[in-house]
Residue, then its C-alpha position, 0 to 999 in steps of 0.5 A: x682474256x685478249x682477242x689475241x689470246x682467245x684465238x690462239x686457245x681456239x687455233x691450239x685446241x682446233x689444231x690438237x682436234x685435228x691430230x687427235x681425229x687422225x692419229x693412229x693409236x694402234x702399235x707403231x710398226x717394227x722394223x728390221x735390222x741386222x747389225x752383226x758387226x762391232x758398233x756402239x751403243x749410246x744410251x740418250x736418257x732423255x728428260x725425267x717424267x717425259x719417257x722420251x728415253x732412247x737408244x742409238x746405234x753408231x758404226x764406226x766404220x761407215x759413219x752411220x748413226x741409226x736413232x730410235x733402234x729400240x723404238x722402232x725395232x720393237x715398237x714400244x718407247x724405251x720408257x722413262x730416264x734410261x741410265x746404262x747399257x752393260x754388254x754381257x754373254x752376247x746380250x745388251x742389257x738397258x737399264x731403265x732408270x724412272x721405269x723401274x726395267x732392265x730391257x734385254x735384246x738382241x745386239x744386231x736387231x735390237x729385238x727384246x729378249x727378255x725383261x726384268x721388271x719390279x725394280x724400284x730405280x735401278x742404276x747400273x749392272x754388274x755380272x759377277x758369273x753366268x749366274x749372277x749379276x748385280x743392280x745397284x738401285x737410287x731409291x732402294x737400300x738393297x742390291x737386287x741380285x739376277x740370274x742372266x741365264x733365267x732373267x729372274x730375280x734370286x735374292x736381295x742385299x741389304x745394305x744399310x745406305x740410302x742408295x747404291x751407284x757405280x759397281x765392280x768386281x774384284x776376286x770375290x768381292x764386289x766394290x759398290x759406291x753410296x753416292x746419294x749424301x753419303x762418303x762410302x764405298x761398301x765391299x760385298x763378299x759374293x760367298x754369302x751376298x753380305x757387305x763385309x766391309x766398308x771404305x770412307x772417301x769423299x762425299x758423294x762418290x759417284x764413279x770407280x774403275x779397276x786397273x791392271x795393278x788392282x787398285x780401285x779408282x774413285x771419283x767423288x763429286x763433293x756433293x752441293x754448296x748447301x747440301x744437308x750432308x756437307x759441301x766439300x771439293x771433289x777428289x780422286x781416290x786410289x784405293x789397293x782392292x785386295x788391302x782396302x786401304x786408300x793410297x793416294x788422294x788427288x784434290x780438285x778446286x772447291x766449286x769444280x764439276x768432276x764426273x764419268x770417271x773412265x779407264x783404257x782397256x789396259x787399265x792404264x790410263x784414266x779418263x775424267x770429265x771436269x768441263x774439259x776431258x782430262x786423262x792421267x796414267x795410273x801411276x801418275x803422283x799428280x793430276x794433270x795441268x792441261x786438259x786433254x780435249x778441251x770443251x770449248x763451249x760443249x756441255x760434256x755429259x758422257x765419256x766412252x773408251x772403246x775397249x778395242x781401239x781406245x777411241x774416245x767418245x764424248x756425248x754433248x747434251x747442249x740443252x739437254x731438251x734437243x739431240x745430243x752431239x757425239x763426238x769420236x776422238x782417236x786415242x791421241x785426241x784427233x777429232x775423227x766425227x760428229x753426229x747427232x744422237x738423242x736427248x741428254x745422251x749420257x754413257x756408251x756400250x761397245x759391242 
C-alpha cells in the first residue's frame, strides 16, 4: 500500500467516525402538508438494492416541485425500486417494486393510510370495482388480487407465465400482458379469476392502452440481440378487445428503443417514447415520420398525459444516479417547464 493511499484509508475511516459518533438513529422528523388542489405525482424508482426509491409532487400552477413528500411526510424511506403510482377512490396507491409493498396515502398530506404487504415483485395496479383490484408481479406466476375497501389480499390467479406487466380492463375482462421472455397478452374473465384466453403478438410486450373504439394497443420492445427467447424489431399492435382479434401491426427498425406507450384522455391519440416522443392518432394506417418532441440528447424514461389538460410529461434520467429532469409540454409540444425530481424517475399520477 502507498503512503498516499494509507492516509486516504485512514482520513476515510476518521471521517465515517465522526458521522457515525454524530449521527442520529432515531426516526426522521414528519412534516406536514396540506395539497388539496390538482397535482401531479412523479414516481423517481431510484437505483435497484439502494432503497433510494422516492416521490415527488409537482403544481402545475404555481411551479412548485416538493421532493421526498413520502420520506418526509412519514418519516420512513419509500424502500426499494418504486414502479407505479395508480390514483383510485381518492387514494394514491405506490407500488413498490424490490420491496414487495403497496404503500396507500392520503393525496394531500402524502400520510400512509394503509399497506399492502407479502407481494413478491409487484408491478402495476389495476381496479376492476370497489372491491377488486389487481397486482401484475415480475417474479411471480400469479396475479394477486385486493379489496380496496379493506387493504386485504382476496385470492390469487394463476397464470402459467413467468411474469405479468401492464394491465387493462375491459367489460368483464382483464387484458394482461407477459412481458419477461414471452409474446402474449392473457385475457382473465372477472366472473370467476380464471385466464379464458390468450393473444400471441410480438416478443416482449411491455405496455397496452384502451381507446374510444374499444381497441386494445400494444407496445412490444422485441426483446435483446442474444436474448434466449428470440431477438426481433419492436412493433404496435391493435387489437378489437371485444373480438380478440389482432387488426393492425405497425413495424419499427430492428435495433430501436420503443417504450411507455400513452394515450389522450379521449382515447384518441397515442403517445410513444422510441429515443424521441412520437404521437399517432388511433385511426392512423401508418406510424408517424417526425418525432413530436425530439430528444436531443435527454435520455427520456418516462411519459404522462394529464387527463385533463393533456399536457405532456416527460421524465429524463440523465445517469440514471443523479436527479432526474422533468419536463411539461402544452398539448402542441410547447415547452412550458423544467424542474429537477428524483433518481430515474420513471411514470406519473395525476390527481
Amino acid at each position: 500500500m502507498t503512503l498516499r493511499r494509507a492516509l486516504h484509508t485512514v482520513l476515510t475511516l476518521f471521517a465515517a467516525a465522526c458521522c457515525v459518533s454524530c449521527m442520529d438513529f432515531g426516526p426522521a422528523p414528519e412534516e406536514k402538508f396540506d395539497f388539496a388542489g390538482r397535482g401531479v405525482f412523479i414516481v423517481n424508482e431510484g437505483n435497484f438494492n439502494y432503497g433510494n426509491a422516492s416521490l415527488s409532487y409537482y403544481d402545475p400552477d404555481t411551479k412548485k416541485i416538493e421532493n421526498g413528500i413520502f420520506a418526509r411526510s412519514n418519516g420512513i424511506p419509500l424502500g426499494d425500486v418504486a414502479q407505479s403510482m395508480t390514483i383510485y377512490d381518492g387514494r394514491g396507491y405506490i407500488v413498490v417494486n424490490n420491496s414487495g409493498v403497496i404503500f396507500v396515502i392520503d393525496l394531500a398530506t402524502f400520510r400512509i393510510i394503509g399497506t399492502i404487504d407479502g407481494l413478491t415483485s409487484p408491478r402495476y395496479i389495476c381496479f376492476y370495482d370497489e372491491h377488486r383490484a389487481y397486482v401484475t408481479d415480475l417474479y411471480d406466476t400469479r396475479i394477486t388480487k385486493f379489496d380496496p375497501a379493506t387493504l386485504k389480499i382476496t385470492g390469487h390467479i394463476e397464470t402459467g407465465y413467468d411474469s405479468t406487466e401492464r394491465i387493462v380492463a375491459y367489460d368483464r375482462f382483464l387484458l394482461v400482458a407477459c412481458w419477461s421472455y414471452n409474446d402474449k397478452i392473457i385475457v382473465i374473465d372477472t366472473d370467476d379469476d380464471t385466464v379464458c384466453d390468450t393473444i400471441s403478438v410480438g416478443i416482449q410486450p411491455s405496455s397496452l392502452v384502451l381507446d374510444r373504439n374499444g381497441k386494445i394497443w400494444v407496445l412490444t420492445d422485441g426483446g435483446y440481440e442474444g436474448s434466449p427467447y428470440g431477438y426481433t424489431a419492436p412493433a404496435l399492435y391493435r387489437i378489437d378487445a371485444a373480438t380478440r382479434r389482432l387488426e393492425k401491426e405497425f413495424t419499427f427498425a430492428l435495433g430501436d428503443s420503443a417504450t411507455d406507450l400513452q394515450i389522450d384522455a379521449n382515447g384518441e391519440t397515442l403517445y410513444f417514447i422510441r429515443n424521441d416522443v412520437w404521437r399517432m392518432s388511433v385511426d392512423a394506417d401508418r406510424l408517424p415520420d417526425e418525432p413530436f418532441i425530439r430528444s436531443d440528447g435527454a435520455v427520456y424514461y418516462g411519459l404522462g398525459i394529464d387527463p385533463v389538460t393533456s399536457e405532456i410529461y416527460l421524465s429524463d434520467a440523465v445517469d440514471y444516479m443523479q436527479a432526474g429532469t422533468i419536463a411539461r409540454y402544452s398539448p402542441t409540444g410547447e415547452l412550458l417547464d423544467r424542474f429537477r425530481a428524483g433518481i430515474t424517475p420513471n411514470s406519473f399520477a395525476f390527481k
